[in-house]
Biopython code that builds the backbone (N, CA, C, O; Angstrom):
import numpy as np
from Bio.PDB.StructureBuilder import StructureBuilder

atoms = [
    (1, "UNK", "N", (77.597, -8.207, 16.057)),
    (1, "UNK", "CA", (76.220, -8.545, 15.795)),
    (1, "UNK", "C", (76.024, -8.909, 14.329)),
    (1, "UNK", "O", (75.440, -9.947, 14.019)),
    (2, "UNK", "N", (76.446, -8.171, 13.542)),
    (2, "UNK", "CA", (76.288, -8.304, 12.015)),
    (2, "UNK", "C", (77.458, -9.869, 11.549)),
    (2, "UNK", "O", (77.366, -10.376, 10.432)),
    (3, "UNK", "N", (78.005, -10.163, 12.130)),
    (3, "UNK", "CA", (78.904, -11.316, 12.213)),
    (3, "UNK", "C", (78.134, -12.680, 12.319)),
    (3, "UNK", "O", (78.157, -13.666, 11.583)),
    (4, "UNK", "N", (77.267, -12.346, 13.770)),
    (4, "UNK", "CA", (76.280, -13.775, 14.120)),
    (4, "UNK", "C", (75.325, -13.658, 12.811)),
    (4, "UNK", "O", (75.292, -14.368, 11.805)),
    (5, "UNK", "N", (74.793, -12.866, 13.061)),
    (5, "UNK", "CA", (73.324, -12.534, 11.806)),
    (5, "UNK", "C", (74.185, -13.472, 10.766)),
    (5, "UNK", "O", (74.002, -14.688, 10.826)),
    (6, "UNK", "N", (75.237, -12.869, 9.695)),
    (6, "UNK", "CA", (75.721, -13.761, 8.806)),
    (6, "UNK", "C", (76.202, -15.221, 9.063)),
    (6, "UNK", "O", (76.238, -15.986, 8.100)),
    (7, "UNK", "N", (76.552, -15.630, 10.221)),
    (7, "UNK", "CA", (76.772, -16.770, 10.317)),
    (7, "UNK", "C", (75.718, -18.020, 11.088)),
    (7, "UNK", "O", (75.911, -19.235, 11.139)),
    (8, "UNK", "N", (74.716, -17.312, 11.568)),
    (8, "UNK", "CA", (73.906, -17.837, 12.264)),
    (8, "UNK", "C", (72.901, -18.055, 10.729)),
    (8, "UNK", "O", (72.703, -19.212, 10.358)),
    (9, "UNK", "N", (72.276, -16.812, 9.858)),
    (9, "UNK", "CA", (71.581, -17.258, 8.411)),
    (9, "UNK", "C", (71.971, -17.866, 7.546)),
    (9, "UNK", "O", (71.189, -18.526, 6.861)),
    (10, "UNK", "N", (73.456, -17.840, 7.269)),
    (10, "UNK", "CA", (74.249, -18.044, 6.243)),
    (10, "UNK", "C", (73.879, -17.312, 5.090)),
    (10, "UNK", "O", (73.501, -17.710, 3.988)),
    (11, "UNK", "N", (74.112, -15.792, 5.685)),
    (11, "UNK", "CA", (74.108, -14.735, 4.644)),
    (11, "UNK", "C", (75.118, -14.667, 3.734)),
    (11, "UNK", "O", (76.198, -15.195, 3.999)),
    (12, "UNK", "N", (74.872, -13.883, 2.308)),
    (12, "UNK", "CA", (76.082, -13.724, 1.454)),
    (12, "UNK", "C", (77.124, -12.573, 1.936)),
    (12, "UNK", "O", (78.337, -12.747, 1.815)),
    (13, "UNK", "N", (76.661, -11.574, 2.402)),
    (13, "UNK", "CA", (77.273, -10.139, 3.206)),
    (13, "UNK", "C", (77.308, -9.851, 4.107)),
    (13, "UNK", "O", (76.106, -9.844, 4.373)),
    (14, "UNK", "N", (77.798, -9.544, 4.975)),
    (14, "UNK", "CA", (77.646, -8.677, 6.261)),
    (14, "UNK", "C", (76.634, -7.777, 5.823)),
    (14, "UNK", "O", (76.526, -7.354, 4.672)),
    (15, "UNK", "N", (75.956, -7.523, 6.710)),
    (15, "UNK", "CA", (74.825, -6.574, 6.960)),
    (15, "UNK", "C", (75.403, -5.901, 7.638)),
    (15, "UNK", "O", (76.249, -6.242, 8.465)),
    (16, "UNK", "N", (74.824, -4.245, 7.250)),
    (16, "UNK", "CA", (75.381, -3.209, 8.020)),
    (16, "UNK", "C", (74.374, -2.649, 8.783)),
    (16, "UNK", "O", (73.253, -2.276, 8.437)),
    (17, "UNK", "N", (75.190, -2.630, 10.422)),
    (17, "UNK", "CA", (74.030, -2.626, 11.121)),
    (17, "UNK", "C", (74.433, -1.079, 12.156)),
    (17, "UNK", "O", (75.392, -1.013, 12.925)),
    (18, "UNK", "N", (73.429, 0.035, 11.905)),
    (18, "UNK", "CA", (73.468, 0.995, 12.312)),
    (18, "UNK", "C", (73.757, 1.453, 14.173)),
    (18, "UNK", "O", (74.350, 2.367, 14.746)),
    (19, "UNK", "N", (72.931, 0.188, 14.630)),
    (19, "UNK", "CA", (72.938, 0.403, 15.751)),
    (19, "UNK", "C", (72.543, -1.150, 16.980)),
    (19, "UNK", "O", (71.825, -2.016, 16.481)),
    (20, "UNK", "N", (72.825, -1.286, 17.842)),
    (20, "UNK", "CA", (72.207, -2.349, 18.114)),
    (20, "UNK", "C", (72.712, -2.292, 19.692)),
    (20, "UNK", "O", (73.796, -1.936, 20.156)),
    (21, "UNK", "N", (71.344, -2.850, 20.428)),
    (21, "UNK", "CA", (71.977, -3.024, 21.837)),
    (21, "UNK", "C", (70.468, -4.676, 22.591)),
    (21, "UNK", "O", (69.810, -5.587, 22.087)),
    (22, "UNK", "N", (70.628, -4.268, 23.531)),
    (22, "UNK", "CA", (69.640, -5.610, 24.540)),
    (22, "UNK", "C", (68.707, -4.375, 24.790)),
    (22, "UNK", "O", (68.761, -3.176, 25.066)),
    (23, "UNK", "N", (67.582, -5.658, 24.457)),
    (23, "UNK", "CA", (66.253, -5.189, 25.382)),
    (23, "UNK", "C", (66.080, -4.806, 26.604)),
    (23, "UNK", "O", (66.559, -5.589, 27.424)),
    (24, "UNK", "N", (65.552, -3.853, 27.047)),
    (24, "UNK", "CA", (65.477, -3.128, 28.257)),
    (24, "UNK", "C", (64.115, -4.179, 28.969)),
    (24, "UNK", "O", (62.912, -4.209, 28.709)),
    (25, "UNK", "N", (64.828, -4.840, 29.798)),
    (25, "UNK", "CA", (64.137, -5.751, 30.920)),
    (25, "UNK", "C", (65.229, -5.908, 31.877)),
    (25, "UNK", "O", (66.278, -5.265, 31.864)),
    (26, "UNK", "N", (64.744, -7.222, 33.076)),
    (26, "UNK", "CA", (65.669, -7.443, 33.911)),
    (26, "UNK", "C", (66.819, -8.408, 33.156)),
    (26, "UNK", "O", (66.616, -8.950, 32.069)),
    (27, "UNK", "N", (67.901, -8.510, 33.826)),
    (27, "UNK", "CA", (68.244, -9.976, 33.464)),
    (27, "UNK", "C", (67.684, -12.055, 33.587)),
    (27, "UNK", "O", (67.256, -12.576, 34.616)),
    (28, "UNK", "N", (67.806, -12.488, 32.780)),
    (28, "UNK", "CA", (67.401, -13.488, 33.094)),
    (28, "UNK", "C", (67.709, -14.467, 34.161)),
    (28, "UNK", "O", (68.864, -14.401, 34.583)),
    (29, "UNK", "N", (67.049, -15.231, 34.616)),
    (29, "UNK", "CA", (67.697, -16.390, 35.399)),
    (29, "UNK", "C", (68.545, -17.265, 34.415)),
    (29, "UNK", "O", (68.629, -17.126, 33.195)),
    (30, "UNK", "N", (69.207, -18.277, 35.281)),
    (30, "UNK", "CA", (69.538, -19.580, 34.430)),
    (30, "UNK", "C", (68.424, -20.146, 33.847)),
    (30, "UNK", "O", (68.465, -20.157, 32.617)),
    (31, "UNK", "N", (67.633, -20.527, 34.260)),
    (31, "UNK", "CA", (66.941, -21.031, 33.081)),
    (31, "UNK", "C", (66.036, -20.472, 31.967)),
    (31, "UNK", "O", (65.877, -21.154, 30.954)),
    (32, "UNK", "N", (65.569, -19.545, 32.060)),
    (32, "UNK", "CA", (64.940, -18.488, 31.167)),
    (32, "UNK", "C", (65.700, -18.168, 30.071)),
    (32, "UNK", "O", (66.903, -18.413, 30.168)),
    (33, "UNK", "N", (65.287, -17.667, 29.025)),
    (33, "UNK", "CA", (65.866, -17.354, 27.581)),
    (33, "UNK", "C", (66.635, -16.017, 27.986)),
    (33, "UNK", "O", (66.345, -15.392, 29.007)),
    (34, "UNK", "N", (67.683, -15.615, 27.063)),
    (34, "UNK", "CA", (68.352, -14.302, 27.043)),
    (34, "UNK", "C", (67.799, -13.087, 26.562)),
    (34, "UNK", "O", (66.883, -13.206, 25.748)),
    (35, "UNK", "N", (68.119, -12.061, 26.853)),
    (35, "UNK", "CA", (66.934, -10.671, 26.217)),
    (35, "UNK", "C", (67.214, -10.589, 24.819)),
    (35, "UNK", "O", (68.337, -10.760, 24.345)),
    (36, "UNK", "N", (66.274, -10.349, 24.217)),
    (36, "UNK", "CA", (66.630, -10.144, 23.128)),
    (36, "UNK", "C", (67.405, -9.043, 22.435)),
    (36, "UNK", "O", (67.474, -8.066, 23.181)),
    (37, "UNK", "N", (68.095, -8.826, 21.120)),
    (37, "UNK", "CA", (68.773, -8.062, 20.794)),
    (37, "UNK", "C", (67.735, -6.805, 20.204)),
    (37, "UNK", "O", (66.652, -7.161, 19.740)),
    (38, "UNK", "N", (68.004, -5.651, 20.221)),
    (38, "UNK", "CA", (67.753, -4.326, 18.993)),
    (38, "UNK", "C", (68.057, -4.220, 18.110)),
    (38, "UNK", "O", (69.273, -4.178, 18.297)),
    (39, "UNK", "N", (67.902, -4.115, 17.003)),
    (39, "UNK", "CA", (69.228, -3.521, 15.910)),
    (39, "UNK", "C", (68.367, -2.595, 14.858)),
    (39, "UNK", "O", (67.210, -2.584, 14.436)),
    (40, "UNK", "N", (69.664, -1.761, 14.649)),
    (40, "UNK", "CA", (68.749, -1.054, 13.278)),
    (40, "UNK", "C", (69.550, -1.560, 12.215)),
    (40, "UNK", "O", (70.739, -1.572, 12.535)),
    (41, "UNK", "N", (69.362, -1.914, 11.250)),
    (41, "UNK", "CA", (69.907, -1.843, 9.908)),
    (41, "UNK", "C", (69.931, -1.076, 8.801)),
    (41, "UNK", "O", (68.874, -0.906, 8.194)),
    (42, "UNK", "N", (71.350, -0.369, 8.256)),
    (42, "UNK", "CA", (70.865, 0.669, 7.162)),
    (42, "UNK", "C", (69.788, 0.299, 5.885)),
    (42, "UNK", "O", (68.905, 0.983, 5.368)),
    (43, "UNK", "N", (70.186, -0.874, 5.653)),
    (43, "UNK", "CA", (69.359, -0.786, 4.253)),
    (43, "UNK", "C", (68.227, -2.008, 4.649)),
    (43, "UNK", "O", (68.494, -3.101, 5.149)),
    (44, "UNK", "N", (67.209, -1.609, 4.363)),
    (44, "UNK", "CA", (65.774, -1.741, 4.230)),
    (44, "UNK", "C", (66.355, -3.160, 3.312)),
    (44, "UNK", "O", (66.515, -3.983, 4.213)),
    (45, "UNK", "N", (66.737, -3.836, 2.019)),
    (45, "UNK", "CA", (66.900, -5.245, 1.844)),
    (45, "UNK", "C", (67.485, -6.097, 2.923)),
    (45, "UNK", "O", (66.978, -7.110, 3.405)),
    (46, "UNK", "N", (68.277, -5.711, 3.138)),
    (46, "UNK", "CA", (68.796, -6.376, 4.250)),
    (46, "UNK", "C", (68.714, -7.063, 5.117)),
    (46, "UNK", "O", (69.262, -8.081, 5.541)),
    (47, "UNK", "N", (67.262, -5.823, 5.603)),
    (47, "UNK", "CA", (66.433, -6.420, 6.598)),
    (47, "UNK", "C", (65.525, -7.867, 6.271)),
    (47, "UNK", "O", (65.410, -8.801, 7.066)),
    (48, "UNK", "N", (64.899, -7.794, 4.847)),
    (48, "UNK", "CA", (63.970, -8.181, 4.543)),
    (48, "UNK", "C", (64.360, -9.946, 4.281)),
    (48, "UNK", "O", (63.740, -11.005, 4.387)),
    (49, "UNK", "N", (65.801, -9.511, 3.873)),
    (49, "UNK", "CA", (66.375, -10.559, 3.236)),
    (49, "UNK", "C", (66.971, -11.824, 5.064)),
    (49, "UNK", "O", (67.166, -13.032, 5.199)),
    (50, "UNK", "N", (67.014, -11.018, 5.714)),
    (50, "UNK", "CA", (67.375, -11.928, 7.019)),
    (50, "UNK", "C", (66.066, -12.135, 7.813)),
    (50, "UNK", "O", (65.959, -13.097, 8.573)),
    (51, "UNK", "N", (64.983, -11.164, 7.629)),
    (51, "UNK", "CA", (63.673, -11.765, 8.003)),
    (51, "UNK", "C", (63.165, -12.920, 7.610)),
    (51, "UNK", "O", (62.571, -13.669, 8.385)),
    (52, "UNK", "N", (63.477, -13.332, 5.550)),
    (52, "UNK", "CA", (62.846, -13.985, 4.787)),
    (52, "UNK", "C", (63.494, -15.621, 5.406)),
    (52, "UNK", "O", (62.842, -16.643, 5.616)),
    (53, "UNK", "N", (65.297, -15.340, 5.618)),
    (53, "UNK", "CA", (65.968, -16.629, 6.088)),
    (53, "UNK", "C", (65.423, -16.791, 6.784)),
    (53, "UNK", "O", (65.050, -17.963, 6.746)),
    (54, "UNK", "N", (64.790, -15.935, 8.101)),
    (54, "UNK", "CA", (64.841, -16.289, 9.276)),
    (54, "UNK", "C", (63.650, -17.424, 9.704)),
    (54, "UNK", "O", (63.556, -18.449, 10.379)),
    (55, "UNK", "N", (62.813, -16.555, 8.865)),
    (55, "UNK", "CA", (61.129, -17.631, 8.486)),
    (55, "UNK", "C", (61.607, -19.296, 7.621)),
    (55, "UNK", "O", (61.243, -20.468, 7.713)),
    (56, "UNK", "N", (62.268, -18.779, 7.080)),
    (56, "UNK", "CA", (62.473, -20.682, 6.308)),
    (56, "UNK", "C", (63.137, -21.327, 7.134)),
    (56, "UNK", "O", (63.133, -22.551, 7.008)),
    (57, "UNK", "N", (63.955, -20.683, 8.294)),
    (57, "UNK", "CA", (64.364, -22.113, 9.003)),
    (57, "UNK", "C", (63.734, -21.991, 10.222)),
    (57, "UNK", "O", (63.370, -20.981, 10.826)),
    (58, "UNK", "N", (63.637, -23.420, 10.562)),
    (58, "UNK", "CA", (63.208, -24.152, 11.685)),
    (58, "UNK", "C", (63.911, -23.845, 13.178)),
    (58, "UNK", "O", (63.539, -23.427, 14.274)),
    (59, "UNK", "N", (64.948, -24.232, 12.656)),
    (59, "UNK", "CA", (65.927, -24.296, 13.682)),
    (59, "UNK", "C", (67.619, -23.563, 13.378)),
    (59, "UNK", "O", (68.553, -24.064, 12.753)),
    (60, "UNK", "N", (67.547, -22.320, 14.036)),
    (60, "UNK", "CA", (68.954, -21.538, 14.057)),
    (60, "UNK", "C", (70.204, -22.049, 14.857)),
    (60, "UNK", "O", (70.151, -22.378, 16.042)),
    (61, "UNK", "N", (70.985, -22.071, 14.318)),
    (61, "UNK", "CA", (72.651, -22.772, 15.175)),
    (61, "UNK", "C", (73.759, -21.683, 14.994)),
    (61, "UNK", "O", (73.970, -21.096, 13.933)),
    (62, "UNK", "N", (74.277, -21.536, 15.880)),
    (62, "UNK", "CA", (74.929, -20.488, 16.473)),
    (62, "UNK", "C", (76.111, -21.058, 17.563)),
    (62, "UNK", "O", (76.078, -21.151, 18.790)),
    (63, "UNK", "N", (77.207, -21.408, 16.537)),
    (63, "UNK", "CA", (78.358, -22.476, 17.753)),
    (63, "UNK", "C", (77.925, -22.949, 18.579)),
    (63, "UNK", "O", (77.926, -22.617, 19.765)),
    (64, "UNK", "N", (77.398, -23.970, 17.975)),
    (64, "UNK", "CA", (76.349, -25.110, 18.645)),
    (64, "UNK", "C", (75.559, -24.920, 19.288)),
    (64, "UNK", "O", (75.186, -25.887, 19.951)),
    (65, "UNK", "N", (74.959, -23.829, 19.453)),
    (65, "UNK", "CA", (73.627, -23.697, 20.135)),
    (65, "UNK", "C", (72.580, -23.801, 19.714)),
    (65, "UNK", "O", (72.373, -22.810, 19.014)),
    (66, "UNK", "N", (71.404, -24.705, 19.724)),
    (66, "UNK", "CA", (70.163, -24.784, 18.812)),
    (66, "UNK", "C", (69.029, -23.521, 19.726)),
    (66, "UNK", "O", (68.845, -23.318, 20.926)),
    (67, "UNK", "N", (68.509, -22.939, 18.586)),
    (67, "UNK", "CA", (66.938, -22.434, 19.052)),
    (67, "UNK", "C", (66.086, -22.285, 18.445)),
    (67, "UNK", "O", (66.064, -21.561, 17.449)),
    (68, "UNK", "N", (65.125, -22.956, 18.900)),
    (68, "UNK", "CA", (64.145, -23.527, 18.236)),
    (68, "UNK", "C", (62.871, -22.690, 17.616)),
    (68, "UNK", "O", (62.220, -22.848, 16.584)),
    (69, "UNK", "N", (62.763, -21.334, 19.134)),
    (69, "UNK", "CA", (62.181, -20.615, 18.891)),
    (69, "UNK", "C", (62.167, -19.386, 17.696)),
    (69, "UNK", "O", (63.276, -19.585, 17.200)),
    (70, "UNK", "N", (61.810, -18.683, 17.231)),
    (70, "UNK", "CA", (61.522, -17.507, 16.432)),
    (70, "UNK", "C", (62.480, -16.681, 16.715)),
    (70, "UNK", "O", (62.121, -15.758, 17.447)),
    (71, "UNK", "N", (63.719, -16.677, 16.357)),
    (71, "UNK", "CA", (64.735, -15.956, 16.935)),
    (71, "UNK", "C", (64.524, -14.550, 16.526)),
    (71, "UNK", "O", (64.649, -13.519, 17.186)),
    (72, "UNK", "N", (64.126, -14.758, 15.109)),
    (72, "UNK", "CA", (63.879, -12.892, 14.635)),
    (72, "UNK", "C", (62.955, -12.014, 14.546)),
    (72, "UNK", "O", (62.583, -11.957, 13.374)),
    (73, "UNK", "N", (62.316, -11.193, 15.301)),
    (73, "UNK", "CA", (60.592, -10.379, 14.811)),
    (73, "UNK", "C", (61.077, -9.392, 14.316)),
    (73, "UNK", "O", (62.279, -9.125, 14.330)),
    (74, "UNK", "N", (60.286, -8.794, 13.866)),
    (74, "UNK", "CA", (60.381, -7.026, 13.382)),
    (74, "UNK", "C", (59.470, -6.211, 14.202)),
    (74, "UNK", "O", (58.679, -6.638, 15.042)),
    (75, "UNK", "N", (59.621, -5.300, 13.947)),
    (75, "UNK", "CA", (58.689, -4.130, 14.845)),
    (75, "UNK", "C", (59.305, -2.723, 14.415)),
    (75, "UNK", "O", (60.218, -2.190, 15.046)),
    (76, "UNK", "N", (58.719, -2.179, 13.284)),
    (76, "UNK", "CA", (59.013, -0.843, 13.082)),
    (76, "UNK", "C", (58.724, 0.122, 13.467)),
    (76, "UNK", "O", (57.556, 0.502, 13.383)),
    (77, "UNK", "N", (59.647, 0.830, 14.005)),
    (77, "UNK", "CA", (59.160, 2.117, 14.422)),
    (77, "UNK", "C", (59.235, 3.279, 13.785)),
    (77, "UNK", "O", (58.760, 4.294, 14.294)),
]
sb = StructureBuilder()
sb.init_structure("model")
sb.init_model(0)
sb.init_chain("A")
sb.init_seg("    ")
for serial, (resi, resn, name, xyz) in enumerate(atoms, 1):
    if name == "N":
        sb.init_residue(resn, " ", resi, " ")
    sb.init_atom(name, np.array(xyz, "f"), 0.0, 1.0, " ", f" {name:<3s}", serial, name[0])
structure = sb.get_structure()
């Protein structure tokens, strides 16, 4: 997970990521989007700093996959 994050933002570091799994829903069909991921991250920049990428781009690529949508939210708990 901390692998895509850096290569999908084009982060300077791996982010260290405490924990991470899929959203608790069903699975998708074929055509429907994939569940989204969880993650915790230890350090609080980290976060802020892959939120901040995540807002300046348009469009995320991920071995050739475009998405167009808002790939990253937050939600603290």
């Amino acid at each position: 997970m901390a692998q895509l994050l850096m290569e999908a933002l084009s982060l300077d570091n791996l982010p260290l990521v405490d924990r991470a799994h899929r959203a608790l829903r069903n699975r998708p069909g074929d055509e429907e989007p994939p569940r989204a991921f969880v993650l915790r991250l230890h350090y609080t920049h980290e976060m802020e700093d892959i939120l901040q990428r995540a807002a300046k781009m348009q469009q995320v690529t991920f071995k050739g996959k475009e998405s167009t949508s808002s790939p990253i939210t937050l939600q603290q708990l």
